[in-house]
C-alpha positions as CSV (number, residue, x, y, z in Angstrom):
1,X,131.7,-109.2,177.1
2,X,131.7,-107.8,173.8
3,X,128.6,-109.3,172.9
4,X,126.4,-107.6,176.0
5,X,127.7,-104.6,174.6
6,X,126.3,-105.1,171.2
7,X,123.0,-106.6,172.6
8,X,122.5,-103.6,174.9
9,X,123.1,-101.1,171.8
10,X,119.6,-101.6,170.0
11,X,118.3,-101.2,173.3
12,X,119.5,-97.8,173.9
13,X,118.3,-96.4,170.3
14,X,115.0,-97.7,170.8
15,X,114.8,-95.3,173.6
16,X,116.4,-92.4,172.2
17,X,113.6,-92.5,169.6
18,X,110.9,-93.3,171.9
19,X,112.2,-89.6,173.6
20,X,112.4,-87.9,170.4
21,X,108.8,-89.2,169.3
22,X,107.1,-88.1,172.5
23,X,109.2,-84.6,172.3
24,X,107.8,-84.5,168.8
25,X,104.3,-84.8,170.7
26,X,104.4,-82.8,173.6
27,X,105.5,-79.9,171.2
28,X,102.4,-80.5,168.7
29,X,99.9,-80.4,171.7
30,X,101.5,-77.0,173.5
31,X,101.0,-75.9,169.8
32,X,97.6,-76.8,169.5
33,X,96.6,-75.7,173.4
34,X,98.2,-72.0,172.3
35,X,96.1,-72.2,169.0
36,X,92.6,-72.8,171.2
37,X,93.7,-69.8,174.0
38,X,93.7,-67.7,171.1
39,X,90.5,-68.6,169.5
40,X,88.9,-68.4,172.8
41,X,90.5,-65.1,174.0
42,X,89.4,-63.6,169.9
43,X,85.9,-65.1,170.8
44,X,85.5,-63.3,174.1
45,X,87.0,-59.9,172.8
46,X,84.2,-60.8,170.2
47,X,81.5,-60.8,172.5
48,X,82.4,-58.0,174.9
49,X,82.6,-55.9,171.4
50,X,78.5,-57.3,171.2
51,X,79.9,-59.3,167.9
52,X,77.8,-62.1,169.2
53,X,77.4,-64.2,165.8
54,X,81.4,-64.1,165.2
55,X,81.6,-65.1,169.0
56,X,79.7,-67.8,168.9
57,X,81.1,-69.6,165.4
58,X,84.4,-68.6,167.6
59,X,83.8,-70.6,170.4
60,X,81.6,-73.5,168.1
61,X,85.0,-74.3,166.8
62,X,86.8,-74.7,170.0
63,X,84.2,-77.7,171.3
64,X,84.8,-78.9,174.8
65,X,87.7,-76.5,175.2
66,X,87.1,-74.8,178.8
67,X,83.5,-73.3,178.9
68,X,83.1,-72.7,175.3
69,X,79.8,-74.3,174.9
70,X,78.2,-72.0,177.5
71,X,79.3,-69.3,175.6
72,X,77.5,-70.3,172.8
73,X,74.7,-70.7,174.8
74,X,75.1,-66.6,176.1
75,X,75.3,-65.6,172.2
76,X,72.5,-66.9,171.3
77,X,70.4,-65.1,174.4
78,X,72.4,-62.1,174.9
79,X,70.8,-59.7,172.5
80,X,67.9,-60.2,173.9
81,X,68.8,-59.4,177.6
82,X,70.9,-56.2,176.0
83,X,67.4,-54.9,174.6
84,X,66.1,-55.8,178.0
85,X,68.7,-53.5,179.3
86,X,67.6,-50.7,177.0
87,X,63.9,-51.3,177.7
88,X,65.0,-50.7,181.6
89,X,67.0,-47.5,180.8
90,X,64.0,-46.5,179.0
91,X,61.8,-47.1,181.5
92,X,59.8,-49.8,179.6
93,X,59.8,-52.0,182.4
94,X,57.5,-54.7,181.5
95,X,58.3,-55.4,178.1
96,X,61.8,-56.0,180.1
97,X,60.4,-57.9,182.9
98,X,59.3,-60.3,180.1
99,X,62.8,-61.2,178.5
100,X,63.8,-61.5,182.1
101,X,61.3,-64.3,183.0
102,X,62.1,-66.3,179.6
103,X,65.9,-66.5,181.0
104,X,64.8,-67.3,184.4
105,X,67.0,-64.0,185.7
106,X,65.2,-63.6,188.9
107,X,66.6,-60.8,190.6
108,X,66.6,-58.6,187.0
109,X,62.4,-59.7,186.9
110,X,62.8,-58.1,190.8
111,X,64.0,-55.3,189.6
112,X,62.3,-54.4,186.5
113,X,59.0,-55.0,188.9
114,X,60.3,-53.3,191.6
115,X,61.4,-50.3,189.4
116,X,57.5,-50.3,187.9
117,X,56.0,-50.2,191.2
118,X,58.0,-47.6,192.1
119,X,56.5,-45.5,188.9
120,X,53.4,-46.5,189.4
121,X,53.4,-44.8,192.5
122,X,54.9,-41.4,191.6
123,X,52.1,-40.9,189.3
124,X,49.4,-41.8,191.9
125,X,48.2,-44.8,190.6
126,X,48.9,-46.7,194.1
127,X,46.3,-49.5,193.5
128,X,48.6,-50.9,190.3
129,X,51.7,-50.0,191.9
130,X,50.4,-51.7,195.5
131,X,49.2,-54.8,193.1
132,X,53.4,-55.0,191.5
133,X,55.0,-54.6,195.2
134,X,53.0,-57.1,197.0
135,X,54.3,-59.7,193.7
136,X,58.1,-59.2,195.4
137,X,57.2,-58.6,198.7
138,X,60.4,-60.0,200.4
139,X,62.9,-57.7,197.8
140,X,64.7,-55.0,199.3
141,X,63.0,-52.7,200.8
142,X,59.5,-53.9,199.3
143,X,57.8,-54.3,202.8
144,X,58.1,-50.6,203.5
145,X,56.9,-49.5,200.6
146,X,53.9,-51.3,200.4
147,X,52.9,-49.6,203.6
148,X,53.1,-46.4,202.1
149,X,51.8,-47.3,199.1
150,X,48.8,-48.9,200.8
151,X,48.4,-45.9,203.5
152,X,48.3,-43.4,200.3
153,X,45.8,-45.6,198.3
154,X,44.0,-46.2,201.2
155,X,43.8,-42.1,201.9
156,X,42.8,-41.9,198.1
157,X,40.2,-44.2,198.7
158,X,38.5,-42.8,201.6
159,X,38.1,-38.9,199.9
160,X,36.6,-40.7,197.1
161,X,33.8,-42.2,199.9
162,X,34.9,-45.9,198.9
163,X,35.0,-46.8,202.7
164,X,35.2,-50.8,201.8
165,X,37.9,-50.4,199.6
166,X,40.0,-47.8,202.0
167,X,39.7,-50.3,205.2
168,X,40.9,-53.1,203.3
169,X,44.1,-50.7,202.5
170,X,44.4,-49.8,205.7
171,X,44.0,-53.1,207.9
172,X,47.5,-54.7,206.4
173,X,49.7,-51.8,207.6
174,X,48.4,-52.0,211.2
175,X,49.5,-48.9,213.1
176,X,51.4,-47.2,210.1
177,X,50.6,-43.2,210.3
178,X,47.1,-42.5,211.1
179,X,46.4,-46.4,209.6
180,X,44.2,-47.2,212.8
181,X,41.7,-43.6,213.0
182,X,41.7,-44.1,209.1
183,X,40.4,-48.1,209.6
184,X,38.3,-46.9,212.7
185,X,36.5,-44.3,210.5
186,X,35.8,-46.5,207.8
187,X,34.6,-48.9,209.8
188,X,32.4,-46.5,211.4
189,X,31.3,-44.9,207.6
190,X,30.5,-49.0,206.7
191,X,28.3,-49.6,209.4
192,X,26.1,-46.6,208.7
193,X,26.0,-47.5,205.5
194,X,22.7,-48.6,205.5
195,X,21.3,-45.8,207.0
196,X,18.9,-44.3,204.9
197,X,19.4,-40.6,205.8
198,X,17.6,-39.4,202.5
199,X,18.5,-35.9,203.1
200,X,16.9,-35.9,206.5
201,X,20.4,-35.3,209.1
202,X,20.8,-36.1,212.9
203,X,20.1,-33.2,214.9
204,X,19.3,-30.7,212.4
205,X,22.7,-31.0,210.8
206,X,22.9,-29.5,207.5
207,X,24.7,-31.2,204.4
208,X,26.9,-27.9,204.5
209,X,27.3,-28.0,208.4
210,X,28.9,-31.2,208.6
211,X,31.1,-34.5,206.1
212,X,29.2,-37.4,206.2
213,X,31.9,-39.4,208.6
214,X,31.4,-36.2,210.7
215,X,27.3,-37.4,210.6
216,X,28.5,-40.6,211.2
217,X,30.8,-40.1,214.3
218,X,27.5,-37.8,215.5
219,X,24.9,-40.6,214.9
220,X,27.3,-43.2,217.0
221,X,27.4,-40.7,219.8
222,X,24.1,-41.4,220.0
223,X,24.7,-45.1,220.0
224,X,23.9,-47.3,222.9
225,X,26.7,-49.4,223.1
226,X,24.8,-51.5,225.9
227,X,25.4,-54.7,224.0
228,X,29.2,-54.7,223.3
229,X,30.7,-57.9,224.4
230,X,29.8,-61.6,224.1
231,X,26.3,-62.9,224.0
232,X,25.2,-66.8,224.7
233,X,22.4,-68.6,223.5
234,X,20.4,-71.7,224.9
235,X,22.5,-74.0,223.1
236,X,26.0,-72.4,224.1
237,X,27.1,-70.4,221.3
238,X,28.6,-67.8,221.7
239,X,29.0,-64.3,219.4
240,X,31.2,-61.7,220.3
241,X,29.6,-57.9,219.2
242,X,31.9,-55.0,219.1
243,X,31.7,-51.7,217.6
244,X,32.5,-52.6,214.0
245,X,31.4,-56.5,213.6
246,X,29.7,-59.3,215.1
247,X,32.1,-62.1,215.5
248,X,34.2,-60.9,212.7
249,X,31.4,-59.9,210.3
250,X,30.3,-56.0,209.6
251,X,27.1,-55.0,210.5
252,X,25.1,-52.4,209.7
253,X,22.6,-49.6,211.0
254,X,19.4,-48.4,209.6
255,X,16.8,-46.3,211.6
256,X,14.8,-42.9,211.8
257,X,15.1,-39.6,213.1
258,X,12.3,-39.3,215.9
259,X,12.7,-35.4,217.3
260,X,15.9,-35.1,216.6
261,X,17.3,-38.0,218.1
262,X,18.3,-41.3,216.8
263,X,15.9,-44.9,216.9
264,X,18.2,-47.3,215.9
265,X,17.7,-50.4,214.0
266,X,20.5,-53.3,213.3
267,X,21.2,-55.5,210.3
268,X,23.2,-58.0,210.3
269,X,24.8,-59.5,207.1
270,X,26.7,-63.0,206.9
271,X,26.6,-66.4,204.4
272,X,23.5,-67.3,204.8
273,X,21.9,-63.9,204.0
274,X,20.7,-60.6,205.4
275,X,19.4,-60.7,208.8
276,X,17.3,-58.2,211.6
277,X,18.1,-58.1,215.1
278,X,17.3,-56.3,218.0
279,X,18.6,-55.3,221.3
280,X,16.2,-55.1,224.0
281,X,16.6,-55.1,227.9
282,X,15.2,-58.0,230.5
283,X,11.9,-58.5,231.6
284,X,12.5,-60.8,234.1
285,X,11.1,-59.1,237.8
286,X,14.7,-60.8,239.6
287,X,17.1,-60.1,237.3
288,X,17.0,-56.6,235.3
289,X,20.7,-56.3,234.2
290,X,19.8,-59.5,231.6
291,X,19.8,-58.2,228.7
292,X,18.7,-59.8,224.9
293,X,19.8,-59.7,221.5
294,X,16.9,-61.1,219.0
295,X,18.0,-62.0,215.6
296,X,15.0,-62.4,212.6
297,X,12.4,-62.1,215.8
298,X,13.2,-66.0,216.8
299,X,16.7,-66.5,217.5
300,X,17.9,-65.1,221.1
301,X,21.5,-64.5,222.8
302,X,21.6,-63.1,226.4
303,X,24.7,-61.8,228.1
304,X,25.1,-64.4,230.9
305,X,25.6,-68.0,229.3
306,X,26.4,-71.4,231.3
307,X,24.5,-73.1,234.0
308,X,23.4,-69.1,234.8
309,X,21.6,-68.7,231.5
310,X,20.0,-72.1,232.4
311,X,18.7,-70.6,235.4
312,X,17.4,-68.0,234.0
313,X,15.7,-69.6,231.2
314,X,13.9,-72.1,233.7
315,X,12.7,-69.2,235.8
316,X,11.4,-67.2,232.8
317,X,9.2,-70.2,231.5
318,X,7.7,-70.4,234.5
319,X,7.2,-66.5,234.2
320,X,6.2,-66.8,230.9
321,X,3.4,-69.9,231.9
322,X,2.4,-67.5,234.8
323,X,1.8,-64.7,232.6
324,X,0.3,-66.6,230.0
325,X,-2.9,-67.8,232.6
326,X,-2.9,-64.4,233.6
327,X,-3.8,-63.2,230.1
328,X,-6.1,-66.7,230.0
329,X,-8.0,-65.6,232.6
330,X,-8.4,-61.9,231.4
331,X,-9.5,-63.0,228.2
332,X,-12.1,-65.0,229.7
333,X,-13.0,-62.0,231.7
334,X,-13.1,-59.6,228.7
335,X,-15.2,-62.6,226.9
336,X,-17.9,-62.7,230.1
337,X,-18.1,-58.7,230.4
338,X,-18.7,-58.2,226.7
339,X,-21.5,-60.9,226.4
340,X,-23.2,-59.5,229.6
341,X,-22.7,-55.6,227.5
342,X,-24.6,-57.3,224.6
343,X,-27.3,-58.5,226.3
344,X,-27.8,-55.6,228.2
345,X,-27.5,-53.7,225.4
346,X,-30.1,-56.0,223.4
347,X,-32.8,-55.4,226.0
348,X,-31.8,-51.8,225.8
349,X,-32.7,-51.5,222.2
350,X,-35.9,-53.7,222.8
351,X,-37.1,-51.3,225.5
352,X,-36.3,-48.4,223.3
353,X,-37.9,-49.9,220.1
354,X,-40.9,-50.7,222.0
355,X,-41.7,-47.9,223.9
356,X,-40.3,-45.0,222.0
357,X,-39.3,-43.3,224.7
358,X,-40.6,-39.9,225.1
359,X,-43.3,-40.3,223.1
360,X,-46.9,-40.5,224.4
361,X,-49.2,-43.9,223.7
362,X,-52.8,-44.2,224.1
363,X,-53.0,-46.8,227.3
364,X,-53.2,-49.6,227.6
365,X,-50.7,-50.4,224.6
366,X,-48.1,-52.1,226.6
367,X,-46.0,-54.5,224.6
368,X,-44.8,-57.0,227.3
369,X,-44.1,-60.6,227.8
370,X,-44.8,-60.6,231.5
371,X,-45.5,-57.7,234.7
372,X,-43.4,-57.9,237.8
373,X,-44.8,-55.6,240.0
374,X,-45.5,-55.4,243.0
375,X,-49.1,-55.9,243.9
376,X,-50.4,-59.1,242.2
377,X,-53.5,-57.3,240.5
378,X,-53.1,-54.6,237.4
379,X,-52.6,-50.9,237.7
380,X,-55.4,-48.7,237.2
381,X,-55.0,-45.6,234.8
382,X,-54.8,-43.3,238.2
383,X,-52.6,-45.6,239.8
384,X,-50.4,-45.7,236.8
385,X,-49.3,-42.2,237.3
386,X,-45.6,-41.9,238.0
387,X,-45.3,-45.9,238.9
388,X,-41.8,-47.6,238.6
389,X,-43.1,-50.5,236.5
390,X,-40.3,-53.6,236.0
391,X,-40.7,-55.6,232.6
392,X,-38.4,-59.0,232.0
393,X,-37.4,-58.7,227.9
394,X,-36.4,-62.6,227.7
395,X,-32.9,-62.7,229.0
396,X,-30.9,-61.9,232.0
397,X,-31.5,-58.3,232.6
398,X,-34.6,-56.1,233.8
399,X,-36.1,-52.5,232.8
400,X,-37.5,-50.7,235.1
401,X,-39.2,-47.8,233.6
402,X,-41.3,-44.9,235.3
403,X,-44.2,-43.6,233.1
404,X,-45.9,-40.5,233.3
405,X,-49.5,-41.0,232.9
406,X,-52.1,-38.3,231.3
407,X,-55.8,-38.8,230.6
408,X,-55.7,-42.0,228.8
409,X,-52.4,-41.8,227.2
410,X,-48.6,-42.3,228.6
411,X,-45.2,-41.9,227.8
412,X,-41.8,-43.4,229.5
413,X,-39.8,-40.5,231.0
414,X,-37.1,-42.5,232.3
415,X,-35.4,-45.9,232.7
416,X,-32.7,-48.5,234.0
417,X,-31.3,-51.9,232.8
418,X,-30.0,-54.2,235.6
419,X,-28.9,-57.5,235.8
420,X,-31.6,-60.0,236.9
421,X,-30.3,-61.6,240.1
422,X,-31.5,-65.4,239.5
C-alpha cells in the first residue's frame, strides 16, 4: 500500500509542471496577441491620419496578423486615389478618371465620367459630352441624359444647316420633344440636297421671304408622291420608296424651275454608286393605273408584282412587237414616199434646167428624149400654140408643159409633174 503511494507521487508532479508550463504559455501568447492589436490599431490611426509610410512599415511588421497585408497593399495606392479625390473636387475629371482605371475602381471611373459629361454639357459642347455619356450608358440616370444631350446637339446641329449630322442626333431619342418634326425636317432638308437651286427659288420665293427648310417643305408640296410604296421588278424584288429613302437608303432630288413650278428629277445613292431614276406612268392601253420606276434608263420596278406583273409583262411585249411593225411599216412608207419626192423632184429640176421656164427659145430647140402626144405626126409652129405637150425625162414621172408659141420662138408658161402610171 505504501508503495502505490510513492509510485503514484512522481506521477502527480509531472502534471503539476506540465500545468504550470502551459500557464507559462498561454500567458506569453495573450501577451503577444495584445502586443499585435496594438500595432495594428497604431497602424490604422496611422493611416486615417494619411501617415501612409508609418502605416504601412506598421502593418509590414505584424505579417499574417488579420488583414495586415492588404493594408499594405492600400498604402502603397492610397495617395494616389486621394489626389484623385482632389482632382474630382477640382473638377479635373479626367486626369482622375485615369487613377481610377489603374485601380480598377469602376464606379469612381463612372463618376468622374459621368461628372465630365455633365460639364461638358453646361458649356454647350453636347457632341463631347454626348460622346462621355453614351461610354456609361447604363449609370444612373445616364439614359436620360443622353436624350437631352442628343436633342440639344441635334437642335445645334440643324441651325448650323448640318442636316446629316442633326438626324443622326435625333433618330436615337425617338419621340423625345419635337425629336420626330426635327428628324422629318432633316430628312426633308437631305433629300433636297441636291437640288441645285443656284439662287433661282420655287415660286418666286425670295432668299429673304423664306429659310431654306421653309423652300424645302414648299418644293415637296409640289411633290408627286405617286410612287410611295413598294415596287417589284421581273425577277421579284422588291424596294420599298417612302418619303425620305428607298428601302432604307436616302435619296435625293435635283430638277428645274419650269414657270414657276417644279420638274423634278431623282437620284438615288447606294454601294455601288450614284444612280438616276425616273418615275413615269403606264403605257399599256388596258391597264393605266401601272405605273414604272426606271433606274439608270434600264432597270424597271412596277407597282403590281407576282403572277400580275407577269401578266402584264407578256401583254406589253406583245404591245411592244405590235408597235414595233407598226413603226416597221411606217418607216418603209416614209422610205417609199421620199424616193418617189426625189424623183419627182429630179425630173423637176431637169425640166426647169432645160427649158428655163419663162424664157423664150427660137423653135424648134426642144431638148427631149422622146414626144408623147397625141397625134402620131409632129406639131407645126401654128399648131404649137398653146398645146399641152407631155415629155418622159427617164424615170417614173411625166411633164406636161403648155407652151406659148410666138413667130418662131416659144417659151413654157406652165407645167405639172405626175407619176407615170406603168
Amino acid at each position: 500500500m505504501k508503495e502505490q503511494k510513492r509510485s503514484k507521487k512522481p506521477i502527480i508532479i509531472l502534471i503539476a509542471l506540465i500545468v504550470i508550463a502551459l500557464a507559462g504559455t498561454s500567458g506569453f501568447y495573450g501577451i503577444k496577441q495584445r502586443q499585435k492589436a496594438n500595432i495594428y490599431s497604431q497602424a490604422e490611426q496611422c493611416f486615417q491620419q494619411k501617415d501612409y509610410s508609418a502605416a504601412k512599415e506598421l502593418f509590414t511588421q505584424l505579417g499574417s496578423y488579420k488583414d495586415s497585408a492588404e493594408w499594405v497593399t492600400k498604402c502603397d495606392s492610397q495617395p494616389e486615389l486621394d489626389s484623385a479625390a482632389s482632382l474630382m473636387k477640382q473638377g479635373k475629371y479626367e486626369q482622375a478618371r485615369e487613377i481610377y482605371k489603374k485601380y480598377n475602381l469602376q464606379d469612381n471611373y463612372n463618376e468622374c465620367t459621368y461628372q465630365l459629361a455633365i460639364s461638358y454639357a453646361t458649356a454647350k459642347d453636347y457632341e463631347k459630352s454626348l460622346k462621355e455619356f453614351e461610354q456609361i450608358s447604363s449609370y444612373k440616370d445616364v439614359k436620360s441624359k443622353i436624350q437631352d444631350c442628343a436633342y440639344k446637339y441635334g437642335r445645334s446641329l440643324f441651325k448650323d444647316g448640318k442636316y446629316s449630322d442633326a438626324k443622326t442626333c435625333f433618330e436615337i431619342i425617338g419621340d423625345y420633344k419635337k425629336a420626330k418634326k426635327y428628324l422629318d425636317k432633316c430628312n426633308l432638308a437631305n433629300k433636297y440636297s441636291a437640288f441645285d437651286i443656284n439662287g433661282s427659288y420655287l415660286g418666286g420665293l425670295e432668299p429673304d421671304d423664306s429659310t431654306l427648310i421653309e423652300l424645302y417643305e414648299y418644293m415637296e408640296s409640289w411633290f408627286d408622291a405617286d410612287f410611295y410604296g413598294t415596287w417589284y421588278n421581273a425577277s421579284g424584288d422588291s424596294i420599298v420608296i417612302d418619303k425620305f429613302s428607298i428601302s432604307g437608303v436616302p435619296y435625293y432630288i435635283t430638277g428645274a424651275i419650269i414657270n414657276s413650278h417644279p420638274e423634278f428629277d431623282y437620284q438615288y445613292e447606294n454601294t455601288t454608286g450614284f444612280h438616276h431614276f425616273t418615275f413615269e406612268s403606264s403605257s399599256d392601253p388596258i391597264r393605266e393605273d401601272i405605273k414604272t420606276i426606271i433606274f439608270d434608263d434600264t432597270v424597271r420596278y412596277y407597282n403590281i408584282g407576282g403572277a400580275e406583273l407577269q401578266e402584264f409583262l407578256e401583254r406589253q411585249d406583245i404591245f411592244i412587237a405590235e408597235q414595233e411593225k407598226e413603226e416597221e411599216e411606217w418607216e418603209r412608207q416614209r422610205q417609199k414616199q421620199a424616193n418617189e419626192n426625189n424623183l419627182k423632184n429630179e425630173t423637176i429640176n431637169k425640166f426647169e434646167d432645160w427649158y428655163k421656164n419663162g424664157s423664150m427659145y427660137k423653135i424648134p430647140l426642144f431638148h427631149y428624149k422622146n414626144w408623147s402626144i397625141t397625134q402620131s405626126n409632129g406639131l407645126s409652129v401654128v399648131e404649137m400654140k398653146a398645146s399641152s405637150i407631155a415629155m418622159d425625162f427617164w424615170n417614173d414621172y411625166n411633164v406636161t408643159a403648155t407652151f406659148l408659141v410666138e413667130n418662131d420662138s416659144y417659151k413654157c408658161i406652165s407645167f405639172d409633174c405626175n407619176q407615170r402610171n406603168n
